[in-house]
C-alpha positions in Angstrom: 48.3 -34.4 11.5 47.9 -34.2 7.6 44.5 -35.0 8.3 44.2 -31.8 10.3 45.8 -29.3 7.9 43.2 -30.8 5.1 40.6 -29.9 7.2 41.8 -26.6 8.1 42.4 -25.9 4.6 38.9 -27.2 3.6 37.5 -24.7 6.1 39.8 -21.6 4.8 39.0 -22.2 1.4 35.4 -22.8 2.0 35.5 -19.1 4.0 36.8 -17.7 0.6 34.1 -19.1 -1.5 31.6 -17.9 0.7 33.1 -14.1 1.3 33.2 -14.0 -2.5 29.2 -14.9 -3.1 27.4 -11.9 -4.1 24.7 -11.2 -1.1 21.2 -11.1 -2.6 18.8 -8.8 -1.1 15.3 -9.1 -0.4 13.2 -10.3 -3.5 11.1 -6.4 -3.5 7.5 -7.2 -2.6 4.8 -7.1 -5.4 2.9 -3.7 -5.1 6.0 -1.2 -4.8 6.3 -0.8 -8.5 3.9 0.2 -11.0 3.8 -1.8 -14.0 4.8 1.6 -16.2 7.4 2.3 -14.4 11.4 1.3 -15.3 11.6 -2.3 -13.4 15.8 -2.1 -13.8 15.1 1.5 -11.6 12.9 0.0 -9.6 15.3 -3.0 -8.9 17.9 -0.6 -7.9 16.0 1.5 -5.8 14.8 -1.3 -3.9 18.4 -2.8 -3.5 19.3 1.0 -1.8 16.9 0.3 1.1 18.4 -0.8 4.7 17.1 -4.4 5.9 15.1 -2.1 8.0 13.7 -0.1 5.3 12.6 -3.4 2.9 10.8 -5.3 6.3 8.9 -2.3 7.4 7.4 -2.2 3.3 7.1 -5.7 2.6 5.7 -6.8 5.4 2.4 -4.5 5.2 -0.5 -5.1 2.9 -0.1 -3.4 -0.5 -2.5 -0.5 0.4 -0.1 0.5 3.5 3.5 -0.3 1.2 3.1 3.5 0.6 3.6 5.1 4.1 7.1 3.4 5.0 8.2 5.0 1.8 7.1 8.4 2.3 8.4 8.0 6.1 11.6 6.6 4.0 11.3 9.9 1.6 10.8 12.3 4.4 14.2 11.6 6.1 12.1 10.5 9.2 14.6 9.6 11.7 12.5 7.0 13.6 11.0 5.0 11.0 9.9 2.5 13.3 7.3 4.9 15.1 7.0 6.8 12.0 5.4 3.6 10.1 3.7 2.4 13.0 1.5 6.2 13.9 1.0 6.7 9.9 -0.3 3.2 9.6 -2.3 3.7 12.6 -3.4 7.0 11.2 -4.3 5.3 7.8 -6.5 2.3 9.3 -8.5 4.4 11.7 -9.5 6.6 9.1 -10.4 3.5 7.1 -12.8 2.5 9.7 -14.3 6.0 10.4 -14.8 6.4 6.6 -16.7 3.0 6.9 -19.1 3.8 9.9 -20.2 6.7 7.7 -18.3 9.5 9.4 -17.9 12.7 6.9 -14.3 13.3 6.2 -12.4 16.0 8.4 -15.2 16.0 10.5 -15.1 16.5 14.2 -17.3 12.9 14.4 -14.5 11.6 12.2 -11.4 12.8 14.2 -13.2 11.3 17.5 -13.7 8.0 16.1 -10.1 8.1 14.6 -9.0 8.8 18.5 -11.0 6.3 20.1 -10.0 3.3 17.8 -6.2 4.1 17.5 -6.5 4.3 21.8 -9.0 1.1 21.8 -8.3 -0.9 19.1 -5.1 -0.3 17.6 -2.1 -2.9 17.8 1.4 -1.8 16.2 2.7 -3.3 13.4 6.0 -3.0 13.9 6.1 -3.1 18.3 8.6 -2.2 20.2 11.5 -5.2 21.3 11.1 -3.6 25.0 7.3 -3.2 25.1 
């Protein structure tokens, strides 16, 4: 029996300790500050952001670490297809400016159509698609 309160009281204690750890959040991804800018600000701003918020930004490569932030800074209240269409709309225009198309271009808005519908795969899918 005393063997039995011990362990109890091992297991309480060991609850305590763990309630009273600080959580850490994410480590913020390389890229999302500029190296001018106030780091301790940064830090902060960076610890503000929803689970949500800091996976969406660090997992995309630091040219795309932009868009969830403006979707962030816009209030956007799907951020999930927000980041996924802007992302979409940032790499097809990458690949249009590559294949030579001029910029705002007719040619250019075609090509952005045709490789978002053929080529496109979300970032950030849908659980139920």
């Amino acid at each position: 029996m005393k063997l039995l309160l011990w362990m109890v009281m091992a297991f309480g204690l060991g609850m305590v300790v763990m309630k009273a750890m600080p959580v850490s959040a994410a480590e913020m991804p390389a890229c999302v500050d500029s190296e001018r800018g106030n780091a301790a600000k940064a830090k902060a701003w960076w610890d503000r952001r929803s689970p949500q918020e800091q996976k969406y930004i660090s997992e995309l490569p630091c040219e795309e670490r932009y868009i969830p932030m403006v979707c962030i800074f816009l209030w956007v209240p799907d951020l999930q297809s927000c980041v996924n269409k802007r992302v979409g709309d940032f790499r097809a225009s990458k690949y249009c400016d590559q294949q030579g198309f001029e910029l705002l271009s007719e040619e250019h808005v075609a090509c952005q159509k045709k490789w978002i519908r053929e080529k496109y795969k979300e970032p950030f899918p849908n659980a139920s698609s």
